[in-house]
ZADO-1210 file (C-alpha; in nm, 4 decimals, padded with zeros to 6 digits):
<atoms>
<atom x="27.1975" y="02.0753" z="01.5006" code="UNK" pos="1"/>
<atom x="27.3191" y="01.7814" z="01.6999" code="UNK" pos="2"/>
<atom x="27.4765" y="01.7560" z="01.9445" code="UNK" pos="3"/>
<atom x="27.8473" y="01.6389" z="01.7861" code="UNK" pos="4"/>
<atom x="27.8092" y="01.9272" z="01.6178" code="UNK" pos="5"/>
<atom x="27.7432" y="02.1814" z="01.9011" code="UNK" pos="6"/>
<atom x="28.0161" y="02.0393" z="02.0748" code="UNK" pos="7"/>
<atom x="28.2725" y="02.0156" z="01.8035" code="UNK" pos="8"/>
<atom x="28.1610" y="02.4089" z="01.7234" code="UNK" pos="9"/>
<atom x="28.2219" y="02.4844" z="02.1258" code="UNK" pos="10"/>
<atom x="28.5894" y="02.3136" z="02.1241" code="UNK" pos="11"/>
<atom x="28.6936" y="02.4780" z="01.7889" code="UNK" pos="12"/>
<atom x="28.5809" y="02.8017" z="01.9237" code="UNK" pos="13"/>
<atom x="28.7677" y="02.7641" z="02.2428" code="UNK" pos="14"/>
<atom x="29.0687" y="02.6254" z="02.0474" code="UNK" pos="15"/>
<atom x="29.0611" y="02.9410" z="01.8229" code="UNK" pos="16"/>
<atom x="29.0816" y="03.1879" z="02.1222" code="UNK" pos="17"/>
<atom x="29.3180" y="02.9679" z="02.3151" code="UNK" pos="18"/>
<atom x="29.5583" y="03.0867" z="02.0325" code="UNK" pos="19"/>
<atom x="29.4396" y="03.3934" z="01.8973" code="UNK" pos="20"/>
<atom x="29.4343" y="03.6199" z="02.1983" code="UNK" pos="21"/>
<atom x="29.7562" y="03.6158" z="02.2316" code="UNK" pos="22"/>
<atom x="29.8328" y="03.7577" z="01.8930" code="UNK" pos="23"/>
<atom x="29.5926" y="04.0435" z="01.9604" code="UNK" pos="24"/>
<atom x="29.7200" y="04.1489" z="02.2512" code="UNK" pos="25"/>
<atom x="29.9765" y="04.4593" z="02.2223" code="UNK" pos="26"/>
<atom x="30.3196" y="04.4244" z="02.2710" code="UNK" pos="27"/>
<atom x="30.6076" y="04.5896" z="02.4438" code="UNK" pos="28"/>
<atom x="30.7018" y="04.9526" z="02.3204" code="UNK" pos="29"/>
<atom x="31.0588" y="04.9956" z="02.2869" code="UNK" pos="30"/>
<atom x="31.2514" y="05.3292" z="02.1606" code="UNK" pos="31"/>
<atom x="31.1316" y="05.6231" z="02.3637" code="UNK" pos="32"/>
<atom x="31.0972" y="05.3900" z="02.6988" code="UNK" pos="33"/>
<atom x="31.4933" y="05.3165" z="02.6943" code="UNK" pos="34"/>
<atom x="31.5735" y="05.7065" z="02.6722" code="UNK" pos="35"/>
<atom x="31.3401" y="05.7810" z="02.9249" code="UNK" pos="36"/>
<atom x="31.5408" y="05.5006" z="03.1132" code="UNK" pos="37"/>
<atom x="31.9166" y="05.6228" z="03.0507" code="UNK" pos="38"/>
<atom x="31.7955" y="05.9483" z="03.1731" code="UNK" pos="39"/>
<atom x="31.6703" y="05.8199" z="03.5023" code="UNK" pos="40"/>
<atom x="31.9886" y="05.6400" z="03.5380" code="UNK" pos="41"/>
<atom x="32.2210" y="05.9713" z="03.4358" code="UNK" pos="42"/>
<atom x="31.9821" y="06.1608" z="03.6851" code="UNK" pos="43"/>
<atom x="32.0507" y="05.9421" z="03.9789" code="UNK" pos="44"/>
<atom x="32.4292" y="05.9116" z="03.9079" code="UNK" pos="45"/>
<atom x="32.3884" y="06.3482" z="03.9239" code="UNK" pos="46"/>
<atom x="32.2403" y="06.3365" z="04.2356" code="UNK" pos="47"/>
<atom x="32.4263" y="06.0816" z="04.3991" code="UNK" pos="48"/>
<atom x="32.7550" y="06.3143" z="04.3143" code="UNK" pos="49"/>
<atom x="32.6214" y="06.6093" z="04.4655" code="UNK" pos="50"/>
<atom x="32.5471" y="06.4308" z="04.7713" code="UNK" pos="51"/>
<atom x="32.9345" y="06.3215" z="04.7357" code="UNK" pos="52"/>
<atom x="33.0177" y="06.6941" z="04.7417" code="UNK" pos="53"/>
<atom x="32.7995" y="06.7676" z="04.9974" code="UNK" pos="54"/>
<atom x="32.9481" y="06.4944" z="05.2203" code="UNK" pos="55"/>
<atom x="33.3051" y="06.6084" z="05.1501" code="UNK" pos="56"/>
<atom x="33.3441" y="06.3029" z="05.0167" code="UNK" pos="57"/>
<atom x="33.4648" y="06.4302" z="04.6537" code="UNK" pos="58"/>
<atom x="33.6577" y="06.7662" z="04.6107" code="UNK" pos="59"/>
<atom x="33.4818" y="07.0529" z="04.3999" code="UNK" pos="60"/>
<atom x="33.7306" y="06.9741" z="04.1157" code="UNK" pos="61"/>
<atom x="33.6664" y="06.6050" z="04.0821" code="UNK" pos="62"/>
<atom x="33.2950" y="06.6605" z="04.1329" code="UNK" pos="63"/>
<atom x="33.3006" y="06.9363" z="03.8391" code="UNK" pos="64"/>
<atom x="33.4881" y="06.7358" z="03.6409" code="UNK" pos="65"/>
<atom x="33.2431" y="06.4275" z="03.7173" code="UNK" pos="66"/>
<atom x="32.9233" y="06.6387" z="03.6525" code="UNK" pos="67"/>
<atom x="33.0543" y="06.7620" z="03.3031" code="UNK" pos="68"/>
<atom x="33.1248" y="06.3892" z="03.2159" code="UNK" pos="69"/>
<atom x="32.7497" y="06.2679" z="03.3062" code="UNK" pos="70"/>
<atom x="32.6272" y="06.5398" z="03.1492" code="UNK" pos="71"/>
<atom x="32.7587" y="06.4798" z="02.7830" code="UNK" pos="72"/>
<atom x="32.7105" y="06.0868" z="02.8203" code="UNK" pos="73"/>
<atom x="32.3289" y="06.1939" z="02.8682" code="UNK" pos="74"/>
<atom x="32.3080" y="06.4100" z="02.6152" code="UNK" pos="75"/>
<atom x="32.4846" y="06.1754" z="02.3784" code="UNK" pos="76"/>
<atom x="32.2441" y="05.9024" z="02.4701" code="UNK" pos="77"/>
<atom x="31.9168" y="06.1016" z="02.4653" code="UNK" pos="78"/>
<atom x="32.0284" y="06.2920" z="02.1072" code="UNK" pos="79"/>
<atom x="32.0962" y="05.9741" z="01.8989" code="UNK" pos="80"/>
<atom x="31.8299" y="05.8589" z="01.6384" code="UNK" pos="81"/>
<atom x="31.5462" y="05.6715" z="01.7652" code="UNK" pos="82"/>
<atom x="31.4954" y="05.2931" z="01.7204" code="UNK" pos="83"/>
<atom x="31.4488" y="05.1715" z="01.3125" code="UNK" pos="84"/>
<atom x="31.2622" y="04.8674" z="01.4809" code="UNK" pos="85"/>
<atom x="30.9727" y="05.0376" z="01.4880" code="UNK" pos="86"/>
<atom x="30.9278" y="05.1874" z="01.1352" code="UNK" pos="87"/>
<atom x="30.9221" y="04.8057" z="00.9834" code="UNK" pos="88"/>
<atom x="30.6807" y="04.6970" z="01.2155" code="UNK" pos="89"/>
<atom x="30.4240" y="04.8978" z="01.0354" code="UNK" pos="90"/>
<atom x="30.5531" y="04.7608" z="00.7076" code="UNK" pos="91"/>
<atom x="30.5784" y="04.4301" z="00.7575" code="UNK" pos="92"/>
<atom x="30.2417" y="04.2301" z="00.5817" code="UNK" pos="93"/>
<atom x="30.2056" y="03.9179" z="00.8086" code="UNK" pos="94"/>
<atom x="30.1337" y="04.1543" z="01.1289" code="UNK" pos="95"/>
<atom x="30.0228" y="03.9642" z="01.4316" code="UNK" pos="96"/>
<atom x="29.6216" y="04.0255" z="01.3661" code="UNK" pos="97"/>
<atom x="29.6712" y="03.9435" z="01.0292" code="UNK" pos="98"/>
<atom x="29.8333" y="03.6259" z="01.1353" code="UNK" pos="99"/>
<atom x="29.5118" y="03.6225" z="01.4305" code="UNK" pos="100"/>
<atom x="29.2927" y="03.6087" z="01.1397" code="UNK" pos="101"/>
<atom x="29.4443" y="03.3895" z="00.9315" code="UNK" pos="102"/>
<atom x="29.4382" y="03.1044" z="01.2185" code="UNK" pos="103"/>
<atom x="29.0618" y="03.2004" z="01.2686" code="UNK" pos="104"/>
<atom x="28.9941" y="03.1536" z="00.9250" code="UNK" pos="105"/>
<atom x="29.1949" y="02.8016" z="00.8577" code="UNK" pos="106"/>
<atom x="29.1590" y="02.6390" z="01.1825" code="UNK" pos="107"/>
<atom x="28.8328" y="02.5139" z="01.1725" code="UNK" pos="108"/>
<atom x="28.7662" y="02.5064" z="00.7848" code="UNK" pos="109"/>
<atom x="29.1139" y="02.2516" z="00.7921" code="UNK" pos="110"/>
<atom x="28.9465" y="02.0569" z="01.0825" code="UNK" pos="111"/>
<atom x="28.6012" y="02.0370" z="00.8733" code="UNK" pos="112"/>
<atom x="28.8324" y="01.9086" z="00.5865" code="UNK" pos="113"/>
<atom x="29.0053" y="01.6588" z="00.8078" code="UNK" pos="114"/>
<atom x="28.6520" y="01.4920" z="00.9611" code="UNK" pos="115"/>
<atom x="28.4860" y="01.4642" z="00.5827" code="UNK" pos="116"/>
<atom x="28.8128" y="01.3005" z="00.4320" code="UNK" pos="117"/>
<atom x="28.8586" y="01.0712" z="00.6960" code="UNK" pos="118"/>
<atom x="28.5851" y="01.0894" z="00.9140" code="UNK" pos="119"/>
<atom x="28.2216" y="00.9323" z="00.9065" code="UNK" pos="120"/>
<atom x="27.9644" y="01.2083" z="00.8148" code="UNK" pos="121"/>
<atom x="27.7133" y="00.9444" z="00.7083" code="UNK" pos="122"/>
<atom x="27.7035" y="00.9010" z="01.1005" code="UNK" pos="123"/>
<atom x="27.5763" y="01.2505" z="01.1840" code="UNK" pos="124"/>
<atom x="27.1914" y="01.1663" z="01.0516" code="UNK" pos="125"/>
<atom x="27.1004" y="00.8574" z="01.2622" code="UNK" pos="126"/>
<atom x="26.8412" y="00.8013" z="01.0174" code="UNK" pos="127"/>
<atom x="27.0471" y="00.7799" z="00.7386" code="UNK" pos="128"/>
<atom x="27.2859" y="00.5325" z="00.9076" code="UNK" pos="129"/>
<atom x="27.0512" y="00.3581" z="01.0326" code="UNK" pos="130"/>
<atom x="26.8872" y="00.2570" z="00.6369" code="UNK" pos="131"/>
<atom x="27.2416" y="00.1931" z="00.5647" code="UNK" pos="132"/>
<atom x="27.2677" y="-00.0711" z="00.8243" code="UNK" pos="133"/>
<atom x="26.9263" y="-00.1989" z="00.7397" code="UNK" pos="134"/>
<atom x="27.0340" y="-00.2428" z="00.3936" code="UNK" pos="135"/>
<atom x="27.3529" y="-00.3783" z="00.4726" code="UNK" pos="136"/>
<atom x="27.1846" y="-00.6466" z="00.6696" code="UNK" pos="137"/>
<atom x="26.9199" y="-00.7500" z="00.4161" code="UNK" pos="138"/>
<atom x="27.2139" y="-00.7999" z="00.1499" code="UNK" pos="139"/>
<atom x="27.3828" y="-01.0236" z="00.3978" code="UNK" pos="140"/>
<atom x="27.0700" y="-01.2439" z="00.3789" code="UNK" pos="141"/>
<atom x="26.9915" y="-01.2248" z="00.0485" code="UNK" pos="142"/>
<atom x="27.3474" y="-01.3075" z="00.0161" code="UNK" pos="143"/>
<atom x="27.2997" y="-01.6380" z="00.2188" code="UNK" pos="144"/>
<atom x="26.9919" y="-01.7124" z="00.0917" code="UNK" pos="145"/>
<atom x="27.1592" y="-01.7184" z="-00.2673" code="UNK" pos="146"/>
<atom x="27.4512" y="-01.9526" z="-00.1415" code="UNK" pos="147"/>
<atom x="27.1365" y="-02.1896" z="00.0073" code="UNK" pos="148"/>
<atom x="26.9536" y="-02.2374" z="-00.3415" code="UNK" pos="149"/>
<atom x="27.2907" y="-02.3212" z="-00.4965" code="UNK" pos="150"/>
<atom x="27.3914" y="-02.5340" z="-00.2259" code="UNK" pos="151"/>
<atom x="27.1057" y="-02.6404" z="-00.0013" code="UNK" pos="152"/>
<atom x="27.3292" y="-02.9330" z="00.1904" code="UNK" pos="153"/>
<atom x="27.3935" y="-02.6997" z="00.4805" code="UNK" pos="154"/>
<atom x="27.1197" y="-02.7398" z="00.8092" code="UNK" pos="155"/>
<atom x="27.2959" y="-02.4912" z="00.9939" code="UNK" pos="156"/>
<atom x="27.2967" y="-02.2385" z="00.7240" code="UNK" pos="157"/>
<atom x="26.9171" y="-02.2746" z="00.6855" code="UNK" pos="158"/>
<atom x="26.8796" y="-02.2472" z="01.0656" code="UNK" pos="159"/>
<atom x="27.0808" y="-01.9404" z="01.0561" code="UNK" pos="160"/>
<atom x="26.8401" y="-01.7969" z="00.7383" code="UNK" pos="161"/>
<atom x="26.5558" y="-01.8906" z="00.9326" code="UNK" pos="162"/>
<atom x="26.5968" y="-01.7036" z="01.2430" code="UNK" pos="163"/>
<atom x="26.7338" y="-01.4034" z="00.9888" code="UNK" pos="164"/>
<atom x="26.3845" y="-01.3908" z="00.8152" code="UNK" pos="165"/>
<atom x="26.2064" y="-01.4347" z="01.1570" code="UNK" pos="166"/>
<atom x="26.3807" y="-01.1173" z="01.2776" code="UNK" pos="167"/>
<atom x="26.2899" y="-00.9100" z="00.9668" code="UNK" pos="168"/>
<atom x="25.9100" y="-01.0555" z="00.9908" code="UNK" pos="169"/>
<atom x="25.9378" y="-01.2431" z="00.6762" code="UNK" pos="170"/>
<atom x="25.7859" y="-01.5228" z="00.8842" code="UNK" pos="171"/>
<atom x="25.6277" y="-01.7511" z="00.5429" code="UNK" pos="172"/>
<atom x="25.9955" y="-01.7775" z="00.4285" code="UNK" pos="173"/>
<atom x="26.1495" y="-01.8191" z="00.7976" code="UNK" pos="174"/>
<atom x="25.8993" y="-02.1224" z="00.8574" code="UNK" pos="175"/>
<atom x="26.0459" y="-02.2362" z="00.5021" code="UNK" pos="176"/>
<atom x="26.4195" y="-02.2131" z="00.5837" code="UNK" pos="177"/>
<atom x="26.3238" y="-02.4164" z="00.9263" code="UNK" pos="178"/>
<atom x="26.1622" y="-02.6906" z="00.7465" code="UNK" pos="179"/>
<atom x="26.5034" y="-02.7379" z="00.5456" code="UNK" pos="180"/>
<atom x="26.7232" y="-02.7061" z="00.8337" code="UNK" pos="181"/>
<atom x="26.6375" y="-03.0884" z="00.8674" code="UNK" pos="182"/>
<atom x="26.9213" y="-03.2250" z="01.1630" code="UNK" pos="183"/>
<atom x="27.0628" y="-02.9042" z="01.2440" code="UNK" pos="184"/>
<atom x="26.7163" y="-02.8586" z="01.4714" code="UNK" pos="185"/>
<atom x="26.7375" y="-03.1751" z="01.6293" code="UNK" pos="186"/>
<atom x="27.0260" y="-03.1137" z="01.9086" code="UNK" pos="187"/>
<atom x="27.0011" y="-02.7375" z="01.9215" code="UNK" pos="188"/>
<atom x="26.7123" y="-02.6376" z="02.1679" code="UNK" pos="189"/>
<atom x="26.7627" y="-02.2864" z="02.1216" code="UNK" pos="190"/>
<atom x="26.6705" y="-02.3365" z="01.7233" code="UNK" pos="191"/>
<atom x="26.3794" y="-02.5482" z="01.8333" code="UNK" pos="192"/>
<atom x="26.2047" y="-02.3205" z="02.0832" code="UNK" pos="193"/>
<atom x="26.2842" y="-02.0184" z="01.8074" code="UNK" pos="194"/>
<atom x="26.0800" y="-02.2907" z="01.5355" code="UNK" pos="195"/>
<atom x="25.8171" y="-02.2969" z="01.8281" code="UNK" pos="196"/>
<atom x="25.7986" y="-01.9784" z="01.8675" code="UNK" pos="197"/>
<atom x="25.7396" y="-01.8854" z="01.4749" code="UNK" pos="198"/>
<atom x="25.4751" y="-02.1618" z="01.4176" code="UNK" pos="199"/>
<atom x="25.2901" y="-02.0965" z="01.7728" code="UNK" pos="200"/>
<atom x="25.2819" y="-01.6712" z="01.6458" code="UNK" pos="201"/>
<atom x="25.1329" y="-01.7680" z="01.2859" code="UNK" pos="202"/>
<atom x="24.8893" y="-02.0078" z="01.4763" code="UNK" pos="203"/>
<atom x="24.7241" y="-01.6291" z="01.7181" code="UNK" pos="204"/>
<atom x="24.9966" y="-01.7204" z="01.9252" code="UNK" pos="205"/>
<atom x="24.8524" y="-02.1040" z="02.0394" code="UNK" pos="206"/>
<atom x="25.0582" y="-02.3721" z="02.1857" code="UNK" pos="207"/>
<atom x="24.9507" y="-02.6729" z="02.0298" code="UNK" pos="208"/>
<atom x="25.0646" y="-02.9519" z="01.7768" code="UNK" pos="209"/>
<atom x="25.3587" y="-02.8850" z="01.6063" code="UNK" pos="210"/>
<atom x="25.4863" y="-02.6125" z="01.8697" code="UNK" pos="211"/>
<atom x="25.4115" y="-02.8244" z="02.1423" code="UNK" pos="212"/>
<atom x="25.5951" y="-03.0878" z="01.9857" code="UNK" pos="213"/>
<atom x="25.8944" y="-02.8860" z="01.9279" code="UNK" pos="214"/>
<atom x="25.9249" y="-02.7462" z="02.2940" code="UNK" pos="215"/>
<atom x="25.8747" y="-03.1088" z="02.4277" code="UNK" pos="216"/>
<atom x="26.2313" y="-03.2010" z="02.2144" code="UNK" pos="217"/>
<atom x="26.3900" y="-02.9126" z="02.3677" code="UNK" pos="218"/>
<atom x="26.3461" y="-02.9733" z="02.7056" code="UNK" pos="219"/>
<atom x="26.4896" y="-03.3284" z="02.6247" code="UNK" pos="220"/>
<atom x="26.8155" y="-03.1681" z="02.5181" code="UNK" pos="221"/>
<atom x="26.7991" y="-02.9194" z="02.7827" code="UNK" pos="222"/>
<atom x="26.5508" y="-02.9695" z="03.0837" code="UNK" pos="223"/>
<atom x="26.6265" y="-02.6422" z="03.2161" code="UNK" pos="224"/>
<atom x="26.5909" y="-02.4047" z="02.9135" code="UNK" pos="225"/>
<atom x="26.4309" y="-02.1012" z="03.0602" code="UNK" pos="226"/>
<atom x="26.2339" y="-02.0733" z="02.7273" code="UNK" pos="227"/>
<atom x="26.1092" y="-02.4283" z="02.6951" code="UNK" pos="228"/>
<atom x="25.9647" y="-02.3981" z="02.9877" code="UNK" pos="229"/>
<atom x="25.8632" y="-02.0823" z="02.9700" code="UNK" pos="230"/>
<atom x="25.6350" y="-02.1463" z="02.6572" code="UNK" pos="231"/>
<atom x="25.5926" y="-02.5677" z="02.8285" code="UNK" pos="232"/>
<atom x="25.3794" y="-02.3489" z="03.1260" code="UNK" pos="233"/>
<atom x="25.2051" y="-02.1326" z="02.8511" code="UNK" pos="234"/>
<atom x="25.1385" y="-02.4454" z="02.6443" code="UNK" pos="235"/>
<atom x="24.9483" y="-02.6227" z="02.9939" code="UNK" pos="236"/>
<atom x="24.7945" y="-02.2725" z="03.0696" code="UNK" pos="237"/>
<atom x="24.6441" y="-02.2639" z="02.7655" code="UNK" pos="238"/>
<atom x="24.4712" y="-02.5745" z="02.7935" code="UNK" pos="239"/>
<atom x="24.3516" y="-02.4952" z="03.1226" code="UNK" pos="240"/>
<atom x="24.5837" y="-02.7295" z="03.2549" code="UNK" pos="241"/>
<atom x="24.6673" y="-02.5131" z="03.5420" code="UNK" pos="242"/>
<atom x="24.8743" y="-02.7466" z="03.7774" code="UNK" pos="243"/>
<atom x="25.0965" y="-02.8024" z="03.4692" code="UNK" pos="244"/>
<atom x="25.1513" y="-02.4791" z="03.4154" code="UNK" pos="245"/>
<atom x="25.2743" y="-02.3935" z="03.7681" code="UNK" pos="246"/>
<atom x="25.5253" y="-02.7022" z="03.7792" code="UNK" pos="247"/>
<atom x="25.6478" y="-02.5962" z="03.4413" code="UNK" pos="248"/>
<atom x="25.7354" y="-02.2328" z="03.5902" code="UNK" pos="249"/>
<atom x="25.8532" y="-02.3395" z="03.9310" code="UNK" pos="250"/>
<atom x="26.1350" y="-02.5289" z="03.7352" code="UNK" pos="251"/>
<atom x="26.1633" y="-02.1858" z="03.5776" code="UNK" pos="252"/>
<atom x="26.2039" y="-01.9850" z="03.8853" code="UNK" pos="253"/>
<atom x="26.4957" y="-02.2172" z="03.9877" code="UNK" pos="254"/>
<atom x="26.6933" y="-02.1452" z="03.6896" code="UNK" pos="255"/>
<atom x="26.6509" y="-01.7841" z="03.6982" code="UNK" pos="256"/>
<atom x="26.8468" y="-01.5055" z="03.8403" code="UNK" pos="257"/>
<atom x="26.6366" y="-01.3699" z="04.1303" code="UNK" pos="258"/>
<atom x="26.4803" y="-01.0316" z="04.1365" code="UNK" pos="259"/>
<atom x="26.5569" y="-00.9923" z="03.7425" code="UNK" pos="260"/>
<atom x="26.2800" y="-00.8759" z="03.5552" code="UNK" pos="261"/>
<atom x="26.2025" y="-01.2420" z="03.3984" code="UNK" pos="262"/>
<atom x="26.1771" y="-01.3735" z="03.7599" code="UNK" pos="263"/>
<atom x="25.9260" y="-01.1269" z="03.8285" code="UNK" pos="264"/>
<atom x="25.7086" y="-01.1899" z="03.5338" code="UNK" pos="265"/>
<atom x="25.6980" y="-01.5638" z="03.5786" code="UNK" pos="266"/>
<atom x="25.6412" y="-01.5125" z="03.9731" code="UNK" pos="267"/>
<atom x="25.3042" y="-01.2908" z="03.8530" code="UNK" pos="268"/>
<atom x="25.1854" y="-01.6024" z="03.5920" code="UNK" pos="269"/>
<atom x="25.3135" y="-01.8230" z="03.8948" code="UNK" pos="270"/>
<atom x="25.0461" y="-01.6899" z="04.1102" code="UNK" pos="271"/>
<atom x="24.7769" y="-01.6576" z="03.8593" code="UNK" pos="272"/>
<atom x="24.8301" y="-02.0103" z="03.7827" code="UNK" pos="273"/>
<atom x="24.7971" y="-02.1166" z="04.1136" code="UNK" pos="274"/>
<atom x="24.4980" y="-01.9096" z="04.1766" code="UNK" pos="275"/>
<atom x="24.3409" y="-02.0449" z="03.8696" code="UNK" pos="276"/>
<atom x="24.4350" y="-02.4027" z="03.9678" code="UNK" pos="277"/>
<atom x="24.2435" y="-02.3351" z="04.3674" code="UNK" pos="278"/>
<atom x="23.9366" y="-02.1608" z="04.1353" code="UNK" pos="279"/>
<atom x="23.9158" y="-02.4883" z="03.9577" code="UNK" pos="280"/>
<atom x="23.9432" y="-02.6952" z="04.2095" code="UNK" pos="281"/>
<atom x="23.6423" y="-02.5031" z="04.4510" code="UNK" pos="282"/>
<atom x="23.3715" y="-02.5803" z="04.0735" code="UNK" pos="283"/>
<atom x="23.4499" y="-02.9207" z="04.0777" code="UNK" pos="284"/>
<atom x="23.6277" y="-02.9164" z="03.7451" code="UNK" pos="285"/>
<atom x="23.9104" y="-03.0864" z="03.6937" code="UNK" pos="286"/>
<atom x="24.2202" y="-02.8327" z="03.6897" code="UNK" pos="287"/>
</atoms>
């Protein structure tokens, strides 16, 4: 079960008490308890006459006389028929736990019906969504790649299906799409180092040639594009030309935000750079 679901479960449960409690709980019982109550009432009136008498207060006529009125109020009160109120209650169908169990019943199966109508369920399996994204995304490119065949005249559009193919590792057909995407390459040296990039990983991941090339136009357009010379210092690493490498990445350092993780990493092949370049230097070999 996940955890949407174990929560959703938790609030409808706590939902479902909030209100049904209430119903179950027994109510007031009327009918006997007010005759119980005139009584009490006619019995203090009683007693507070005697003490009237006993004070002097009232003569033995008037207190006779007083007495014999109290005395047939009460009985009037206490002989009439009880409450009807209570003989429907038992009759009447939607009692309050029927009406507790009713709520239990609809509460959550209406909510359940509420989330699937308008809802998302699709979203509960993260697997499942996340094949329904992937094949939403490959008919986007398919999409553009269809467009491109029927109207190849558009650099940036084969830039943009280049870098799509890269991403899903369809890297014969990304290196395709880049070769058509002609001027849109020229000026745009985040498209170039991504070109580099693809032809240096089908090449074991060598800077040289083409790649090279590539990088070497970016940093024209850009001379601070933290990937140019990232790869630029890779590309004069790899052919031992150590003293390159650690100008190309001390450029880097300056354009990056210290103590990120990417400063870090180009401090380390900094350092082994430089230690390379002193180990070179101590056999006579040219660094």
């Amino acid at each position: 079960m996940s955890l949407f679901i174990a929560l959703a479960t938790l609030m409808s449960l706590a939902t479902i008490a909030w209100i049904v409690l209430p119903l179950l709980r027994p109510g007031p019982t009327d009918g006997v308890s007010s005759q119980r109550l005139n009584a009490a009432i006619y019995r203090d009136q009683l007693e507070a006459l005697d003490r009237d008498l006993a004070n002097g207060t009232i003569s033995p006529a008037d207190h006779e006389a007083t007495r014999d009125e109290l005395q047939l109020r009460l009985l009037d009160d206490t002989t009439e028929d009880p409450p009807a109120a209570a003989a429907p209650a038992t009759s009447v169908f939607w009692s309050t736990r029927r009406m507790a169990g009713l709520i239990a019943l609809l509460l959550p199966t209406v909510a359940a019906g509420m989330y699937y109508g308008l809802g998302d369920p699709a979203a509960l399996n993260p697997a499942a969504a996340r094949n329904a994204n992937e094949q939403q995304v490959i008919q986007m490119v398919e999409s553009l790649a269809a467009k491109l065949k029927a109207n190849p005249d558009n650099p940036k559009g084969w830039a943009m299906l280049a870098r799509s193919y890269k991403v899903m590792g369809r890297l014969d057909e990304a290196e395709q799409a880049y070769a058509k995407a002609g001027v849109a390459l020229d000026s745009n040296p985040d498209l170039l180092v991504d070109y580099a990039e693809l032809l240096a990983l089908r090449a074991q991941n060598r800077m040289e040639g083409r790649p090279v090339e590539l990088i070497r136009k970016a940093l024209a357009v850009d001379p601070e594009h933290p990937s140019a010379l990232m790869m630029s210092g890779v590309a004069a690493y790899q052919q031992s030309d150590f003293d390159g490498a650690v100008r190309e990445w001390e450029k880097l350092l300056t354009v990056l935000e210290p103590g990120s993780e990417d400063a870090k990493m180009t401090q380390e092949n900094l350092d082994e750079a430089r230690v390379r370049s002193q180990e070179a230097r101590k056999s006579g070999a040219k660094p």
